[in-house]
C-alpha positions in Angstrom: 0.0 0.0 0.0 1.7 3.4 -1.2 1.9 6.2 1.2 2.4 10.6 0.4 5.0 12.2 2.2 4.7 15.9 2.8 7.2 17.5 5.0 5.6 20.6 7.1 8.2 22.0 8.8 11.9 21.8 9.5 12.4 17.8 10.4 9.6 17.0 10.5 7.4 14.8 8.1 3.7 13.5 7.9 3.0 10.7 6.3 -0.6 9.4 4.7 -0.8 5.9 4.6 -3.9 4.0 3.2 -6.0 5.4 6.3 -3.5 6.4 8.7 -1.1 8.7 9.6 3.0 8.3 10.7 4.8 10.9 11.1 8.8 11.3 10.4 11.2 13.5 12.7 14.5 13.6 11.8 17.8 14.8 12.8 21.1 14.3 11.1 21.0 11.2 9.8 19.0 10.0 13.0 15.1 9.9 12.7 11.8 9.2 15.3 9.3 7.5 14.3 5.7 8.3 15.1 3.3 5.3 14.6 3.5 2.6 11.7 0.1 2.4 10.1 -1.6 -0.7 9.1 0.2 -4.2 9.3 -0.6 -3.5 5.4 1.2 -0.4 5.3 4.7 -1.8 5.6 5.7 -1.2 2.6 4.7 2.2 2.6 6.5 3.0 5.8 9.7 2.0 4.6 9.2 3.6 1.4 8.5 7.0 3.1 11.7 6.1 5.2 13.5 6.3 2.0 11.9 9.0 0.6 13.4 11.6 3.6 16.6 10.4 2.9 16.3 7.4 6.0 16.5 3.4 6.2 14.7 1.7 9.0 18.5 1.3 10.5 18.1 4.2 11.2 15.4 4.9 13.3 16.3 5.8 16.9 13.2 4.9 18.6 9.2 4.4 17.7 6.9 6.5 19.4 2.9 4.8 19.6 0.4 7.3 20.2 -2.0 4.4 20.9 -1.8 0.1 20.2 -4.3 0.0 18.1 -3.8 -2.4 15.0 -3.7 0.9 12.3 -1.0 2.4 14.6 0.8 -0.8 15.8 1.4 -2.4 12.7 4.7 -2.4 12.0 6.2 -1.5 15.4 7.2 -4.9 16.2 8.7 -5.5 13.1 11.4 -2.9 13.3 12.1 -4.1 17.2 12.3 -7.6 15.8 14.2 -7.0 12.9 16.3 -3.9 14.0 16.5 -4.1 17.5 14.4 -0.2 17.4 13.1 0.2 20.5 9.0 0.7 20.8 7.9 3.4 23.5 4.6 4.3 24.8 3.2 5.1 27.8 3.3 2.8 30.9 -0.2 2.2 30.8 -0.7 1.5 26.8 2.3 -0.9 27.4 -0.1 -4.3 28.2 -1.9 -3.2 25.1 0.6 -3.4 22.9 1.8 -6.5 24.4 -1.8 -7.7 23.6 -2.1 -8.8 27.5 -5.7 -7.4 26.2 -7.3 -5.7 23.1 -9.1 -2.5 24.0 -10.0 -1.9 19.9 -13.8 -1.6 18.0 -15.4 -5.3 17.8 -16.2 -7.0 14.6 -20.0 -7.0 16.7 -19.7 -3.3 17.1 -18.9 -2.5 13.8 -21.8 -4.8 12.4 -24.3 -2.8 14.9 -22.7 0.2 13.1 -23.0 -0.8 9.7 -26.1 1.3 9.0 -24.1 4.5 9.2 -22.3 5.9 6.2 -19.1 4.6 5.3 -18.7 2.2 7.8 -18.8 -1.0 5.7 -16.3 0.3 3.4 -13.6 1.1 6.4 -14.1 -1.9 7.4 -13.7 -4.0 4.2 -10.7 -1.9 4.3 -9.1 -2.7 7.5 -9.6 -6.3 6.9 -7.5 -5.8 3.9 -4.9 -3.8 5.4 -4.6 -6.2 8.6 -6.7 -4.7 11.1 -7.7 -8.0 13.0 -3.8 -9.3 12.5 -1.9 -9.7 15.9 0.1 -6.8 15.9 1.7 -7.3 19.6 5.2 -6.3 20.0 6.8 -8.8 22.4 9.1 -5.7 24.3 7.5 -2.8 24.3 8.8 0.3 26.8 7.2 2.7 28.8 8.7 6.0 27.9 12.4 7.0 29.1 11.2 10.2 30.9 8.7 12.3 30.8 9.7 14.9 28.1 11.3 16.3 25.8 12.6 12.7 25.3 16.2 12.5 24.0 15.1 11.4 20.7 15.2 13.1 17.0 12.8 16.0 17.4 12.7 16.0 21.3 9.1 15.5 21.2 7.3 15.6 24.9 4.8 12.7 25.7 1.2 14.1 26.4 -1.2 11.7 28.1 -4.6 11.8 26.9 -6.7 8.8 27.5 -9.9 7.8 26.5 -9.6 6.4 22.9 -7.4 3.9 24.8 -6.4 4.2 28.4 -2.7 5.2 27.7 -3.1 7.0 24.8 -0.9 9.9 24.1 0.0 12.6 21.9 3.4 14.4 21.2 4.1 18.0 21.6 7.1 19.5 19.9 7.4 22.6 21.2 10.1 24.2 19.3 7.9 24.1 16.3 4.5 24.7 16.8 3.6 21.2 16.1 1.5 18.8 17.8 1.2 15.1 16.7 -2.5 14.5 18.4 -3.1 10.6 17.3 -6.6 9.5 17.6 -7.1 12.3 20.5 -8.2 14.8 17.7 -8.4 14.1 14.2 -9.3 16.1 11.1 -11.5 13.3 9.0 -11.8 9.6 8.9 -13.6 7.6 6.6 -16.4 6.5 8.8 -16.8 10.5 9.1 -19.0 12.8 7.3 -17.7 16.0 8.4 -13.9 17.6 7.5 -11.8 19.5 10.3 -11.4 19.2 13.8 -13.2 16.5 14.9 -13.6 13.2 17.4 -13.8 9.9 15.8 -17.1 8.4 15.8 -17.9 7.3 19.8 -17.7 3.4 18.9 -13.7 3.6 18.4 -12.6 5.1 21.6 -12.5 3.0 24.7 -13.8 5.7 27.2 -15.7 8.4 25.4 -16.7 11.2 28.1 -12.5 10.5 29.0 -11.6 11.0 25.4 -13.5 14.6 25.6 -11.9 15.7 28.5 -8.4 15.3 26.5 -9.4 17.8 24.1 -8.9 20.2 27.2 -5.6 19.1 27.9 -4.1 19.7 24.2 -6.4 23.0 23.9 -3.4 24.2 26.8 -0.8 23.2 24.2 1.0 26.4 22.5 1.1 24.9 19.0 -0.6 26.1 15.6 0.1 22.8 13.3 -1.6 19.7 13.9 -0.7 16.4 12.6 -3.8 13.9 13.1 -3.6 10.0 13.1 -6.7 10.3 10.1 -7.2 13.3 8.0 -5.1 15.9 6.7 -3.0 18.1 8.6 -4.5 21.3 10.2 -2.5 24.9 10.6 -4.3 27.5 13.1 -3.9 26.8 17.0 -4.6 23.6 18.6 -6.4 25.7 21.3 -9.2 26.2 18.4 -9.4 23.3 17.2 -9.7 21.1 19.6 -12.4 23.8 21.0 -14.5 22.8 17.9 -14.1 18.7 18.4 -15.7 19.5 21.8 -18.5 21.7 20.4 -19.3 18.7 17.9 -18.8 16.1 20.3 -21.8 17.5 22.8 
């Protein structure tokens, strides 16, 4: 599955897979990764490794926002393989180890089916591996609380709800905040563009998941890098202002 590559600031990269978003921060010739798509996506991620000038040996660390299978997918193939480390925070570390599965049911998406575009996502994450194991067998709470020492020095912000340790990444220095699923800007189960929360059936704790739009409306940052949808430029503050208003 191919993948576009559009680099938005100074080191930094965001990636559109097939449905989901990575996102690429380099430095020198080192580089953080930021989520890994689909299972299906592979080659795409290591394509758009290439295509900044990187090689998967070269990746310092991956970052997961979240351990769901779309952002999972290739994380434990790089730790395998390449001996990358895969951080997230101390609570999302059982659910990437799969000691459970906090992720949409096949039962829920089938009670869902009647509402646009949900058949279609889910014929496509079937394709892409959605109900593949994706558990990485050593994954890492994260070495300190932030700025990590990692390409990009992005700081860990924990915002649960979609999953219980779900977090997003701040990087300060540029403006930029790499939300996850926490805020997105479209999804194909979605029938509205912009700032948004994905449909209540994906996130584990809904009325949580609202209350993280708060904590990244504190964030001084005015580009936003979604897990779905296209990237976003005006503050966070707003926009994550106007996933609240549509989420009441």
């Amino acid at each position: 599955m191919r993948a576009t590559v559009r680099r938005v600031r100074d080191g930094i990269h965001l990636v559109h897979g097939t449905s989901t978003n990575w996102v690429i921060l380099t430095e020198g010739d080192a580089v953080t990764l930021i989520d890994t798509g689909y299972p299906g996506d592979r080659e795409g991620l290591l394509a758009s490794l290439a295509e900044v000038g990187s090689s998967p040996e070269a990746v310092t660390a991956v970052l997961i926002t979240h351990a769901h299978n779309d952002h999972l997918g290739s994380a434990e193939y790089l730790r395998a393989t390449y001996g990358t480390p895969v951080y997230t925070h101390r609570a999302e570390v059982p659910h990437a180890r799969r000691d459970f599965l906090h992720q949409v049911t096949v039962g829920e998406v089938l009670r869902n089916g009647w509402r646009p575009g949900v058949l279609p996502w889910a014929a496509h994450a079937l394709r892409a591996g959605g109900t593949v194991n994706t558990a990485v067998a050593a994954p890492e709470p994260f070495p300190g609380p932030g700025p990590l020492d990692l390409p990009g020095r992005p700081v860990p912000v924990h915002t649960p709800g979609h999953t219980d340790g779900h977090c997003a990444f701040h990087l300060p220095d540029s403006g930029v905040l790499v939300s996850g699923d926490a805020l997105v800007s479209g999804h194909p189960t979605s029938r509205i563009e912009g700032p948004q929360m994905l449909t209540d059936m994906f996130h584990h704790e809904r009325a949580a998941a609202v209350a993280s739009l708060d904590v990244l409306a504190e964030l001084d940052a005015d580009l936003l890098l979604p897990g779905h949808g296209p990237l976003h430029e005006g503050p966070v503050r707003d926009a994550a202002g106007l996933a609240r208003e549509r989420a009441s």
